[in-house]
BALUMPA-498895 format. One record per residue (C-alpha): x, y, z; residue in one letter; residue number from 1. Coordinates in nm, 2 decimals, m for minus. Example, Ala and Ser with C-alpha at 12.3 -4.5 7.8 and 13.67 -1.06 7.14 Angstrom:
BEGIN
site c1->1.23; c2->m0.45; c3->0.78; bamar->A; migu->1 .
site c1->1.37; c2->m0.11; c3->0.71; bamar->S; migu->2 .
***
This chain:
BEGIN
site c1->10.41; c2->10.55; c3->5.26; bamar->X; migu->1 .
site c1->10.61; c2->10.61; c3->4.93; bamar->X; migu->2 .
site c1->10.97; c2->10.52; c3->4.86; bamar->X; migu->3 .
site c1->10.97; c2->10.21; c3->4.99; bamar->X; migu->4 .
site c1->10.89; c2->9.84; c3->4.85; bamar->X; migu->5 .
site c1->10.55; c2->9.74; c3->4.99; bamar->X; migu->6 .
site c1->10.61; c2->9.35; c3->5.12; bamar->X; migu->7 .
site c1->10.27; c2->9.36; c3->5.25; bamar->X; migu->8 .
site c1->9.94; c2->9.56; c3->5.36; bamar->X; migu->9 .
site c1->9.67; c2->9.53; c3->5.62; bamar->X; migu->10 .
site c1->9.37; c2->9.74; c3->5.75; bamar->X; migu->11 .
site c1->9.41; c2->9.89; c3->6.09; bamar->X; migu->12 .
site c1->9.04; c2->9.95; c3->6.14; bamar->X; migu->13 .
site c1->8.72; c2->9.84; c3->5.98; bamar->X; migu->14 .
site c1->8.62; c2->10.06; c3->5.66; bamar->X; migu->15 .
site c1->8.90; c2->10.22; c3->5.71; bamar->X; migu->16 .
site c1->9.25; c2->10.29; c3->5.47; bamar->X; migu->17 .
site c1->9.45; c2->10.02; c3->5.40; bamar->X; migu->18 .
site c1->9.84; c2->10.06; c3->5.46; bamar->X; migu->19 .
site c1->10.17; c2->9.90; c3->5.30; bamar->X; migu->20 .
site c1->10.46; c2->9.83; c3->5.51; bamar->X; migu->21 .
site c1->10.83; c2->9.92; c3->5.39; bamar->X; migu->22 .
site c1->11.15; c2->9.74; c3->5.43; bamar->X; migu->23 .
site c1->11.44; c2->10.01; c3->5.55; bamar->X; migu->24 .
site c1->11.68; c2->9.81; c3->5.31; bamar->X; migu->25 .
site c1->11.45; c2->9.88; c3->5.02; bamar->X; migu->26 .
site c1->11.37; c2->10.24; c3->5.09; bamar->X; migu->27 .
site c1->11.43; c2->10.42; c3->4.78; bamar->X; migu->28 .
site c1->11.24; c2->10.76; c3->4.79; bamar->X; migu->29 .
site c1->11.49; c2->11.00; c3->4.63; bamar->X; migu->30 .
site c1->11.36; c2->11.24; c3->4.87; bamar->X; migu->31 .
site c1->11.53; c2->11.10; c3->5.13; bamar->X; migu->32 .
site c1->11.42; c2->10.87; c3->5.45; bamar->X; migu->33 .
site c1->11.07; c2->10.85; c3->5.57; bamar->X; migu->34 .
site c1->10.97; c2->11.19; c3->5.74; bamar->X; migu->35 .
site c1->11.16; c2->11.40; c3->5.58; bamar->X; migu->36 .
site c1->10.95; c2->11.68; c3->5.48; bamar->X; migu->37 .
site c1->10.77; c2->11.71; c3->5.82; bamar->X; migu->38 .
site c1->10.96; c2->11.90; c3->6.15; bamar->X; migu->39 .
site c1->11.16; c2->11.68; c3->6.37; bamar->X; migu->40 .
site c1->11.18; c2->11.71; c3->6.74; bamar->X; migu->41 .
site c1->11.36; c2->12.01; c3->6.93; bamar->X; migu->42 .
site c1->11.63; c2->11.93; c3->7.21; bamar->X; migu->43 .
site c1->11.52; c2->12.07; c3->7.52; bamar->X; migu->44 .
site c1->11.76; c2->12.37; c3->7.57; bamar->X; migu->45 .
site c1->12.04; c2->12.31; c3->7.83; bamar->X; migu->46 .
site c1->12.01; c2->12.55; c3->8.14; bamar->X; migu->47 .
site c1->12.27; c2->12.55; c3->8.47; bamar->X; migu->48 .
site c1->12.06; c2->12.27; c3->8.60; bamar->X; migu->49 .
site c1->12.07; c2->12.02; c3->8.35; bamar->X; migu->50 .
site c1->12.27; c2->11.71; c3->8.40; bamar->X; migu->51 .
site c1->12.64; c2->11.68; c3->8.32; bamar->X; migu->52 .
site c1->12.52; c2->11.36; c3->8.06; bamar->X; migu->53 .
site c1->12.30; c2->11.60; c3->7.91; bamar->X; migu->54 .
site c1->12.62; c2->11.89; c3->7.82; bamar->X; migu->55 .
site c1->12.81; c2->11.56; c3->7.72; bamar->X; migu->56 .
site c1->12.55; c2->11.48; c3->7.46; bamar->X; migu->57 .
site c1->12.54; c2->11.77; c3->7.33; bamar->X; migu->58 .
site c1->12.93; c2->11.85; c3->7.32; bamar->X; migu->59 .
site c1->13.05; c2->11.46; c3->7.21; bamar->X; migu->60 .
site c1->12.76; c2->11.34; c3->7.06; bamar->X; migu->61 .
site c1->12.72; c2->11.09; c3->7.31; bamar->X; migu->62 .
site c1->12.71; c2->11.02; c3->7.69; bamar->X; migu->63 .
site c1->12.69; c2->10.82; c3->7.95; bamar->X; migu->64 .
site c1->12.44; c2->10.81; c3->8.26; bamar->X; migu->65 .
site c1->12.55; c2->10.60; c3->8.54; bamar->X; migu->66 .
site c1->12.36; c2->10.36; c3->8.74; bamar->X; migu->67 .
site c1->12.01; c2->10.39; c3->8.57; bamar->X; migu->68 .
site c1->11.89; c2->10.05; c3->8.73; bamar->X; migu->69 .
site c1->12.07; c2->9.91; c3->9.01; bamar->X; migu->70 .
site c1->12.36; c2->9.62; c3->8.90; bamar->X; migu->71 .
site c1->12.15; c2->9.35; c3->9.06; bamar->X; migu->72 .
site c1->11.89; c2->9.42; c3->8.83; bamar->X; migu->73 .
site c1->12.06; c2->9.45; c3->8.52; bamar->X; migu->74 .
site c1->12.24; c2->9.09; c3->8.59; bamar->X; migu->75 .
site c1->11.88; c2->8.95; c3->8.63; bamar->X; migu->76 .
site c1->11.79; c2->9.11; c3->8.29; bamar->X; migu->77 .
site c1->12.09; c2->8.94; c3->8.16; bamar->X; migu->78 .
site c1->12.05; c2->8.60; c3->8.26; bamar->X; migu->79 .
site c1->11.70; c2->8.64; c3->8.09; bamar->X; migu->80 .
site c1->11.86; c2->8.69; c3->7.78; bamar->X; migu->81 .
site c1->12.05; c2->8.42; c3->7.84; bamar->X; migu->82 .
site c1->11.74; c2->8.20; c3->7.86; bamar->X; migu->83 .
site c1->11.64; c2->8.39; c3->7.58; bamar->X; migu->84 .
site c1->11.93; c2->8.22; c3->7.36; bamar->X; migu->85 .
site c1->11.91; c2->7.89; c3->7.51; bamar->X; migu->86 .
site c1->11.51; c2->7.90; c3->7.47; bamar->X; migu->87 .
site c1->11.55; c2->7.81; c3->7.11; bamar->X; migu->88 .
site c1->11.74; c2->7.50; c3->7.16; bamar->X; migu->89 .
site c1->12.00; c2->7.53; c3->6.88; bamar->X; migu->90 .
site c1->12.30; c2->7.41; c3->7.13; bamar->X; migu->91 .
site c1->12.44; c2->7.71; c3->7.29; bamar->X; migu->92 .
site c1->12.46; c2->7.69; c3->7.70; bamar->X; migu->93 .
site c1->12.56; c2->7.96; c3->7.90; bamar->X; migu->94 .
site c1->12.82; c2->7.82; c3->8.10; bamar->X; migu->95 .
site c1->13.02; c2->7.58; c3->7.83; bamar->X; migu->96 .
site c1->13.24; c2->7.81; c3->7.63; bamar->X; migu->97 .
site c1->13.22; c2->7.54; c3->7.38; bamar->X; migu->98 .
site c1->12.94; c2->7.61; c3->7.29; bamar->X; migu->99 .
site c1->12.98; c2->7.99; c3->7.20; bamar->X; migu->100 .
site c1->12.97; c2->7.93; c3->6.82; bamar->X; migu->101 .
site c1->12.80; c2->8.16; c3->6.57; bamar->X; migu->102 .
site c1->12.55; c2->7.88; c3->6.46; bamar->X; migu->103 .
site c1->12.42; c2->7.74; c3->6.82; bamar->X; migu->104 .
site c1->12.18; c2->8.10; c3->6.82; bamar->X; migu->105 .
site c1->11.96; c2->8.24; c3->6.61; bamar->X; migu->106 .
site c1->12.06; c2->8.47; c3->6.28; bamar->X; migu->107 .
site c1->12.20; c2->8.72; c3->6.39; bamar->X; migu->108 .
site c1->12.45; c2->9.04; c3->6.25; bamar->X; migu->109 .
site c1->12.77; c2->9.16; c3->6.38; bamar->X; migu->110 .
site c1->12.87; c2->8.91; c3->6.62; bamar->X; migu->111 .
site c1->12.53; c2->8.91; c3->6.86; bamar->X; migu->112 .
site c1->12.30; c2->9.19; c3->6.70; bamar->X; migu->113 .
site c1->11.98; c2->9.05; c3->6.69; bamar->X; migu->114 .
site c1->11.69; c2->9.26; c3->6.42; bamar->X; migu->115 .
site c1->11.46; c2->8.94; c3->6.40; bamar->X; migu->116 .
site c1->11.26; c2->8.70; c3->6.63; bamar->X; migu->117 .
site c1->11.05; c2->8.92; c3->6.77; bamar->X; migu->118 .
site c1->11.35; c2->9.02; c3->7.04; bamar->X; migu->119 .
site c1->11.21; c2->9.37; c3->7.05; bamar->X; migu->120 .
site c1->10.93; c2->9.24; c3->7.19; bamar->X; migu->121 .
site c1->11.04; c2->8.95; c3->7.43; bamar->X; migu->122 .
site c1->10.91; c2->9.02; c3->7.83; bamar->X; migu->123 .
site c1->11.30; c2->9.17; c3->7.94; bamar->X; migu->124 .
site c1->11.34; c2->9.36; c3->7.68; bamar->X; migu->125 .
site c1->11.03; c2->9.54; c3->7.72; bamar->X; migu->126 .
site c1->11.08; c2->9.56; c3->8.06; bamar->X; migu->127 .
site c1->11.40; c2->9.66; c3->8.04; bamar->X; migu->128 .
site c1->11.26; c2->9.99; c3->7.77; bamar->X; migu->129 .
site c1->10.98; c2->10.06; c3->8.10; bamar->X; migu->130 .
site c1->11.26; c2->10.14; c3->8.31; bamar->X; migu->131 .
site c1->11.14; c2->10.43; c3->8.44; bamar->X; migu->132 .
site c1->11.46; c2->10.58; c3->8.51; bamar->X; migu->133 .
site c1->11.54; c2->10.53; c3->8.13; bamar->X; migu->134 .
site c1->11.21; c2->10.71; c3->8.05; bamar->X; migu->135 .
site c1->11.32; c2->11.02; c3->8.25; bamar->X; migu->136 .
site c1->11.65; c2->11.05; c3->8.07; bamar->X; migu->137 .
site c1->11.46; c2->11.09; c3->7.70; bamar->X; migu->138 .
site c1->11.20; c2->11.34; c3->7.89; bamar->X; migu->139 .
site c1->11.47; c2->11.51; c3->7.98; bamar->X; migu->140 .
site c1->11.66; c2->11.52; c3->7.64; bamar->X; migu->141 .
site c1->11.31; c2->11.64; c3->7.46; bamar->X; migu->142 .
site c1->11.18; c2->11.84; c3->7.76; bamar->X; migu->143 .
site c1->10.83; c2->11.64; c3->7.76; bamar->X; migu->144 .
site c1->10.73; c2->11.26; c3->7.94; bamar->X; migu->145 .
site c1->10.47; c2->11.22; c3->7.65; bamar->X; migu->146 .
site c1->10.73; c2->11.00; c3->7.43; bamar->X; migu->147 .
site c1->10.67; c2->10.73; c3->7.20; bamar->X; migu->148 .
site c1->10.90; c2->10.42; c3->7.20; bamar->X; migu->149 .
site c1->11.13; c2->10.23; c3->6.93; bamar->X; migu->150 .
site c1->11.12; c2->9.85; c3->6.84; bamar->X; migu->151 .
site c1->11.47; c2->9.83; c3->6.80; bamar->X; migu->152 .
site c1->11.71; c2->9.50; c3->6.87; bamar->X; migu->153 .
site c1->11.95; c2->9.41; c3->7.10; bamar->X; migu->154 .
site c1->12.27; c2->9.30; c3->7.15; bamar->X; migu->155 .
site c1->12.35; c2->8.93; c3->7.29; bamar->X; migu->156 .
site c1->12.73; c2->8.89; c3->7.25; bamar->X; migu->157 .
site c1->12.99; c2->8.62; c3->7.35; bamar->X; migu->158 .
site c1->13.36; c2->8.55; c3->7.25; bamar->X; migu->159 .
site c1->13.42; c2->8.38; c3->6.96; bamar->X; migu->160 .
site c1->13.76; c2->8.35; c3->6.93; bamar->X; migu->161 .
site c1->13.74; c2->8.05; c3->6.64; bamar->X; migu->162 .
site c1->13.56; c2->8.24; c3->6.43; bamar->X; migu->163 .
site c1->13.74; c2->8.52; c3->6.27; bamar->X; migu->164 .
site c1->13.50; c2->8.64; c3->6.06; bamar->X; migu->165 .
site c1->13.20; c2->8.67; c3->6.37; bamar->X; migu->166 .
site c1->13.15; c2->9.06; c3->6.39; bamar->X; migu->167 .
site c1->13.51; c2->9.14; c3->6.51; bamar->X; migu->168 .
site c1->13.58; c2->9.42; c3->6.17; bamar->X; migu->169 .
site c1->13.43; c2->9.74; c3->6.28; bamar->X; migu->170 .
site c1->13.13; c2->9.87; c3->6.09; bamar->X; migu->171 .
site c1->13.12; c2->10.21; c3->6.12; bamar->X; migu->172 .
site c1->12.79; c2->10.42; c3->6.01; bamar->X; migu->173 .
site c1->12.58; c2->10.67; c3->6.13; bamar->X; migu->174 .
site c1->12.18; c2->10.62; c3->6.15; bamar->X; migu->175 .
site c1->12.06; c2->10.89; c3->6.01; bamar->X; migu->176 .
site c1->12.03; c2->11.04; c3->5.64; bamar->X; migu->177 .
site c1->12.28; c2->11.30; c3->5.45; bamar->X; migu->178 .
site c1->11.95; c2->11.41; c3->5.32; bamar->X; migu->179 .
site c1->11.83; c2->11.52; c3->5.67; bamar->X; migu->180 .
site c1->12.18; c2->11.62; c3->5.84; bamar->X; migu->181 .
site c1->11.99; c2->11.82; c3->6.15; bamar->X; migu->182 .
site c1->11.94; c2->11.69; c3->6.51; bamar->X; migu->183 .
site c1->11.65; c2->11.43; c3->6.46; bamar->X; migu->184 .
site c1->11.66; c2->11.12; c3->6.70; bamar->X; migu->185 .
site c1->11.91; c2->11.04; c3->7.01; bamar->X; migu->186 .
site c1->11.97; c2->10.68; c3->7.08; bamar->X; migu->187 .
site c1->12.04; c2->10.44; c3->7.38; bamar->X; migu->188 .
site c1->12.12; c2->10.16; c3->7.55; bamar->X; migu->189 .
site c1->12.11; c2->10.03; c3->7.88; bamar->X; migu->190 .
site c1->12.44; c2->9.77; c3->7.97; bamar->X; migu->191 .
site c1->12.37; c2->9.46; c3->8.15; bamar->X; migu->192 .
site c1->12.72; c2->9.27; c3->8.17; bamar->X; migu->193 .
site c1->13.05; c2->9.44; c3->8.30; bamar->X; migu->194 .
site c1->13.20; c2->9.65; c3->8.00; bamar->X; migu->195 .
site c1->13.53; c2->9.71; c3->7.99; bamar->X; migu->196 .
site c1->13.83; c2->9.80; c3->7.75; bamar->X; migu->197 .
site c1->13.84; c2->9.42; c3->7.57; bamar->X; migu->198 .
site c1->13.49; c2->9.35; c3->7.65; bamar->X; migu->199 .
site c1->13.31; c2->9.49; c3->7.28; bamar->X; migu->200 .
site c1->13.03; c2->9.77; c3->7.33; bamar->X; migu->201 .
site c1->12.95; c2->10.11; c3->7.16; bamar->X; migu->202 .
site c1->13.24; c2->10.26; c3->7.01; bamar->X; migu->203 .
site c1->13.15; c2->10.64; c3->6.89; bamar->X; migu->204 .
site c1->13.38; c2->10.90; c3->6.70; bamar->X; migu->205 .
site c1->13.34; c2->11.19; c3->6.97; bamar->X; migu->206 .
site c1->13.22; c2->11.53; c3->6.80; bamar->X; migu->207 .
site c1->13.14; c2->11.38; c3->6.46; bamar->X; migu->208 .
site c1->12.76; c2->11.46; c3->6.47; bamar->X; migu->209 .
site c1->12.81; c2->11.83; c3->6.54; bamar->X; migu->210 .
site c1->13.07; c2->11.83; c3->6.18; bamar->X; migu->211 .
site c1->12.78; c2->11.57; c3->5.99; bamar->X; migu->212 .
site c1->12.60; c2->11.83; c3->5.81; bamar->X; migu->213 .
site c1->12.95; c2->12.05; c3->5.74; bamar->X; migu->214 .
site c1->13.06; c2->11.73; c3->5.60; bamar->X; migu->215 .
site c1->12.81; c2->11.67; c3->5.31; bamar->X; migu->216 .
site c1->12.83; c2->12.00; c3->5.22; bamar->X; migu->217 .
site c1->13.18; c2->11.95; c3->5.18; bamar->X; migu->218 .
site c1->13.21; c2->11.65; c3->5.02; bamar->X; migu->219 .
site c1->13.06; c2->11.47; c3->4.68; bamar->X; migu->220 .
site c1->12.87; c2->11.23; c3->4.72; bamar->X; migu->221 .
site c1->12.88; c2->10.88; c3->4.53; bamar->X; migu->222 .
site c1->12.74; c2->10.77; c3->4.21; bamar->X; migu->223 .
site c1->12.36; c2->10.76; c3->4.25; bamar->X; migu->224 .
site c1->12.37; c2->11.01; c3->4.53; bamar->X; migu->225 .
site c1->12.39; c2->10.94; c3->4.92; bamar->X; migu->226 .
site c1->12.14; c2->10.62; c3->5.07; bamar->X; migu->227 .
site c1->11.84; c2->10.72; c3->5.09; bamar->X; migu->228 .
site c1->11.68; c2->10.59; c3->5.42; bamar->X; migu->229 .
site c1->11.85; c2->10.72; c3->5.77; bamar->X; migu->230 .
site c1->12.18; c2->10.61; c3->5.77; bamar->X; migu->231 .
site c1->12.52; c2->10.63; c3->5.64; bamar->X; migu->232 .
site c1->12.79; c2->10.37; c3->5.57; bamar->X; migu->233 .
site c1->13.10; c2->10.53; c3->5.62; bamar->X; migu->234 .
site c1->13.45; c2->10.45; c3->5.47; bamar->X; migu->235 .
site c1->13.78; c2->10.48; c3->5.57; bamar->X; migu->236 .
site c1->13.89; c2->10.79; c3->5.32; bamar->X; migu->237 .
site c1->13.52; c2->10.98; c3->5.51; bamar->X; migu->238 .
site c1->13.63; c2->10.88; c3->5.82; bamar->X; migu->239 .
site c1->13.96; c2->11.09; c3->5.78; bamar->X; migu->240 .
site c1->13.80; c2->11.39; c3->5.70; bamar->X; migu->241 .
site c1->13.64; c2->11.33; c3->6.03; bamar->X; migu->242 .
site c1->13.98; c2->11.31; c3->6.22; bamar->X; migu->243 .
site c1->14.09; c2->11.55; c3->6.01; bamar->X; migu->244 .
site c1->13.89; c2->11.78; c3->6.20; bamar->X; migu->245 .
site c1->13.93; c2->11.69; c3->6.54; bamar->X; migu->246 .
site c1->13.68; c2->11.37; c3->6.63; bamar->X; migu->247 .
site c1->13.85; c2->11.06; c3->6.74; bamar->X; migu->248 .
site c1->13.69; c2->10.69; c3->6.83; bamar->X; migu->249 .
site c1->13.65; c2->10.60; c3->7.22; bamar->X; migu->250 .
site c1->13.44; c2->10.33; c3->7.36; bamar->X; migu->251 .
site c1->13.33; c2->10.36; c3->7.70; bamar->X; migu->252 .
site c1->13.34; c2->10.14; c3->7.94; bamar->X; migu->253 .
site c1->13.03; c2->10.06; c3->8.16; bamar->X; migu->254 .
site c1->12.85; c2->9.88; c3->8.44; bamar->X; migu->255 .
site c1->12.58; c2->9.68; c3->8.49; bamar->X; migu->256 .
site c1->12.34; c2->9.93; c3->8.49; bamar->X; migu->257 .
site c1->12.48; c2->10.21; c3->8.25; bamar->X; migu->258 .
site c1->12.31; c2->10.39; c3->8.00; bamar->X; migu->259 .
site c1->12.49; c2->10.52; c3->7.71; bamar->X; migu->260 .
site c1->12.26; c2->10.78; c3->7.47; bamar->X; migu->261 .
site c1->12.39; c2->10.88; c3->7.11; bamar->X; migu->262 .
site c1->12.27; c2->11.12; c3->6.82; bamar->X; migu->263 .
site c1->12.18; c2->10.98; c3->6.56; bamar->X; migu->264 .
site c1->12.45; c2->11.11; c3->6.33; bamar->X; migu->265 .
site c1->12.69; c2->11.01; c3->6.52; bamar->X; migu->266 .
site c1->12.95; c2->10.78; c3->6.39; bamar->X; migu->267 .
site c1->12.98; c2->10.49; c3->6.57; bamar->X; migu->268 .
site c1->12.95; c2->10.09; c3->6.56; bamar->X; migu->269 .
site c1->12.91; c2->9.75; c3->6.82; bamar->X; migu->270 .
site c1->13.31; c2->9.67; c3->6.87; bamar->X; migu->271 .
site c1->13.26; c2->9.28; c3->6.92; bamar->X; migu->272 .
site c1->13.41; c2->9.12; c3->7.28; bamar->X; migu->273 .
site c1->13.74; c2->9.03; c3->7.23; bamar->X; migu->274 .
site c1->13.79; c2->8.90; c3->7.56; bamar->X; migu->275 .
site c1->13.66; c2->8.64; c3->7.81; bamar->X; migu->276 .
site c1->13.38; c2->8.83; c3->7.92; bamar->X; migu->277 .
site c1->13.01; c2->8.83; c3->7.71; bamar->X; migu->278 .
site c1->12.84; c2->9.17; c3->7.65; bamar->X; migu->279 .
site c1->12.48; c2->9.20; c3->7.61; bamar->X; migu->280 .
site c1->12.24; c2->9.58; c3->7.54; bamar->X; migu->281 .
site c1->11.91; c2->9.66; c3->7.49; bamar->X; migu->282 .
site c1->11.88; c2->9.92; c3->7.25; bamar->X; migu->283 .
site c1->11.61; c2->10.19; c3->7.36; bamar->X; migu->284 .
site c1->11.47; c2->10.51; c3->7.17; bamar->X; migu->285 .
site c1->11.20; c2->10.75; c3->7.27; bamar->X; migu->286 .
site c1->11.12; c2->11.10; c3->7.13; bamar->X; migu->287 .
site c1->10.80; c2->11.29; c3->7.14; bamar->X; migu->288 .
site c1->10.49; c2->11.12; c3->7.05; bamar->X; migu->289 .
site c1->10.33; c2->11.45; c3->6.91; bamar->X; migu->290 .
site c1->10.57; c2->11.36; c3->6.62; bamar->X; migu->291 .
site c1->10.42; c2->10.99; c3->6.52; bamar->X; migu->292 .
site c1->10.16; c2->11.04; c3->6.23; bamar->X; migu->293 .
site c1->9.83; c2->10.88; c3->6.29; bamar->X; migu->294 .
site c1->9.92; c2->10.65; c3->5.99; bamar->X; migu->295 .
site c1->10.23; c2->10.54; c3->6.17; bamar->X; migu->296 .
site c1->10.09; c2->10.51; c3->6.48; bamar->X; migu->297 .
site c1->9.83; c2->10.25; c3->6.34; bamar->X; migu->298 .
site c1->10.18; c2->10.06; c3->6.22; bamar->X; migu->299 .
site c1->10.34; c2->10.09; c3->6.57; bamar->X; migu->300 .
site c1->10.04; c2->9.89; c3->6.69; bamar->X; migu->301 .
site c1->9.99; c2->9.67; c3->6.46; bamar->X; migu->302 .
site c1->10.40; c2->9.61; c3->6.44; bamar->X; migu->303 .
site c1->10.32; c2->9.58; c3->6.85; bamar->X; migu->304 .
site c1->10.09; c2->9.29; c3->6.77; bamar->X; migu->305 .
site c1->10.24; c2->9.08; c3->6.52; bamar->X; migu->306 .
site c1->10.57; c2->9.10; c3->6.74; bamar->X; migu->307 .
site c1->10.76; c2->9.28; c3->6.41; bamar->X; migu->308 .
site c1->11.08; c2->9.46; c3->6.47; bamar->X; migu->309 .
site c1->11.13; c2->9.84; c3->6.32; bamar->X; migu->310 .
site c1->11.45; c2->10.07; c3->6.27; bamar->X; migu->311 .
site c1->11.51; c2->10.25; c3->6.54; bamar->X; migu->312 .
site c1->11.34; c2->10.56; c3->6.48; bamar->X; migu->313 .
site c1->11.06; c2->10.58; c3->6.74; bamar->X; migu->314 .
site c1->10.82; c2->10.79; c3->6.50; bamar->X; migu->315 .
site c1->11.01; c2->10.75; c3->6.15; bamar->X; migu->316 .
site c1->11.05; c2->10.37; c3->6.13; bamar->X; migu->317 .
site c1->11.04; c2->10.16; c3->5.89; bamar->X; migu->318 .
site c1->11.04; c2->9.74; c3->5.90; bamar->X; migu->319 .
site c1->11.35; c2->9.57; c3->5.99; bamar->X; migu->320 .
site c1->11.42; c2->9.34; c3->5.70; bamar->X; migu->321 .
site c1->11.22; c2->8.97; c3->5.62; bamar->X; migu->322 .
site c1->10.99; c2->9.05; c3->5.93; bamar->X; migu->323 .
site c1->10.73; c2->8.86; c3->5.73; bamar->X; migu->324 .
site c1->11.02; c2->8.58; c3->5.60; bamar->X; migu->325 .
site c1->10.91; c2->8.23; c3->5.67; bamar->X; migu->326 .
site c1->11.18; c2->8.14; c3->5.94; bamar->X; migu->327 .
site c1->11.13; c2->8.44; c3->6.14; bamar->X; migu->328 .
site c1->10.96; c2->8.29; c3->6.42; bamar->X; migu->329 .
site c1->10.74; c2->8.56; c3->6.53; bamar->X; migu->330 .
site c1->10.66; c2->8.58; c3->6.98; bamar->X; migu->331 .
site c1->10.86; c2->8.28; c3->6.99; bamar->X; migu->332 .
site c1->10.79; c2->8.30; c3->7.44; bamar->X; migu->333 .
site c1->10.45; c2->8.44; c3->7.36; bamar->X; migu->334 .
site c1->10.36; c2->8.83; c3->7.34; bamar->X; migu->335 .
site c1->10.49; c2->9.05; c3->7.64; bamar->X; migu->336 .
site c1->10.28; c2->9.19; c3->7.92; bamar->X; migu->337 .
site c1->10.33; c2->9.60; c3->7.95; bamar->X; migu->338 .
site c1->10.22; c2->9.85; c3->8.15; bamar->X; migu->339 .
site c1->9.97; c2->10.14; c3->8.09; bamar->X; migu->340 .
site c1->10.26; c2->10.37; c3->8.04; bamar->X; migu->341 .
site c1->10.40; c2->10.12; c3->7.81; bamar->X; migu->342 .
site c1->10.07; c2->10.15; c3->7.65; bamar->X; migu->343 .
site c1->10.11; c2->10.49; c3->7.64; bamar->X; migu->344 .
site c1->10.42; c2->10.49; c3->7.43; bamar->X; migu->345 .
site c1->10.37; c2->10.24; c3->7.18; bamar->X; migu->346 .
site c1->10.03; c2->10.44; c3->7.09; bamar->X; migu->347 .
site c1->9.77; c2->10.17; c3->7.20; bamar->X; migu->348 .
site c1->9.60; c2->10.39; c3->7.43; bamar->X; migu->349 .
site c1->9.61; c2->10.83; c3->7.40; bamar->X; migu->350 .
site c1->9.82; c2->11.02; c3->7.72; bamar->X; migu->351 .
site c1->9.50; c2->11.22; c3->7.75; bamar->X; migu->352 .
***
């Protein structure tokens, strides 16, 4: 692995090569992001059967699918997180609003976005990423069920209407590099909580990842060149262009339930709850397997074990920042139990 700065390496298999991990805020290869000089992934071709979500996705840049697990289920997978928060014992409880302050739960970004703590890999969340029904919608994008899975966060959001500075200013970006502007990675997430108009949630700029590679041909970039790893920080002046050409924001609203998929160039951010209500997501990513190196699939398990958390690139990832830092509590409920398809995914064990 080049480009990025090496907090750490270990030794996947006896006598065997010994590998570094990176840090996505520290990747630095003026290449561009990890990957980039190997294929990416096709989109399965869209036919007169496919899916209405599927045209979406292509057309907008993002869709919805409805009713992916049924409501009673996805309440159930949200009061885990809300044992999930209260599990660490830092004063937040579900049912006192006075308690919905930014410093009774764990560090956290944008107003409930949680990168550390193992979350990836607490017991709801991966069952929440088994979903077989959420499975079948990335084998449908890529046209293939061997897929490999990300070890992305989550989103466990309340109001917080003291706190003015708690995630509410939008951060819009897109997740992929101007240095590899093609179709590479869709994203997801499936909704637990009612998700209405006031009620935060994923807020995308419809048709801005069909104009992403038109617009860094068109425009110059910054001193020092565009980031380097897979994403984009966009400003207000970029974001004109944008509307410029036709793209405008929405954010959908959802039910318990809902899945709502992305491209990766999309622009879009987490709109923070505004309202009474709490929103909570579990971020989800598959794309074909045939696409993780041997090299990162050694990571990907070993990343599995050690209960780190990766950018959301199921076969380009990189470590989430201070996986390895000293309050990080790593498998803070213990390591998750998964299923042989799981398995399958994360690379532990071959499809064949």
């Amino acid at each position: 692995m080049t480009g990025g700065v090496a907090t750490a390496t270990f030794q996947a298999q006896l006598n065997g090569p010994i590998l570094t991990w990176a840090e996505q805020d520290n990747w630095t290869d003026p290449r561009g992001p990890l990957g980039v000089d190997r294929p990416s992934p096709k989109l399965a071709k869209l036919t007169p059967e496919s899916p209405q979500w599927l045209h979406d996705l292509h057309h907008n840049g993002w869709a919805v699918v409805k009713g992916v697990i049924p409501k009673e289920k996805a309440l159930k997978y949200a009061e885990k997180g809300e044992h999930w928060l209260e599990g660490f014992n830092m004063g937040y409880k579900r049912d006192d609003p006075s308690t919905w302050k930014s410093k009774n739960i764990p560090r956290h970004r944008y107003g409930g976005l949680f990168s550390h703590f193992s979350f990836a890999h607490a017991q709801f969340v991966w069952d929440c990423k088994s979903e077989p029904k959420v499975r079948e919608i990335f084998a449908k994008i890529w046209g293939t069920d061997e897929l490999t899975v990300s070890f992305d966060g989550g989103t466990l959001a309340f109001p917080t209407p003291e706190e003015a500075d708690h995630g509410k200013v939008p951060w819009p970006h897109a997740d992929q590099s101007a240095y590899r502007p093609w179709p590479h990675c869709i994203q997801g997430l499936l909704n637990l909580l009612p998700n209405g108009p006031d009620d935060g949630g994923l807020t995308a700029m419809t048709g801005s990842a069909a104009l992403f590679e038109q617009f860094f041909k068109e425009n110059q970039p910054p001193e020092g060149g565009w980031m380097k790893r897979d994403s984009v920080k966009w400003t207000d002046e970029q974001l004109q262009w944008f509307t410029d050409h036709g793209c405008e924001w929405v954010k959908p609203c959802l039910d318990p339930g809902d899945f709502i998929l992305w491209d990766s160039r999309e622009a879009h951010y987490g709109a923070a709850p505004l309202g009474n209500n709490k929103r909570m997501a579990i971020y989800t990513c598959y794309k074909p397997i045939k696409f993780l190196t041997e090299e990162q699939r050694e990571r990907k398990v070993e990343a599995f074990k050690r209960g780190y958390m990766t950018s959301h690139d199921p076969t380009d990832f990189v470590l989430k920042e201070e996986q390895m830092a000293d309050w990080n509590i790593l498998h803070p409920y213990g390591p998750p139990i998964i299923n042989k398809a799981t398995q399958q995914a994360i690379g532990m064990i071959p499809y064949k």
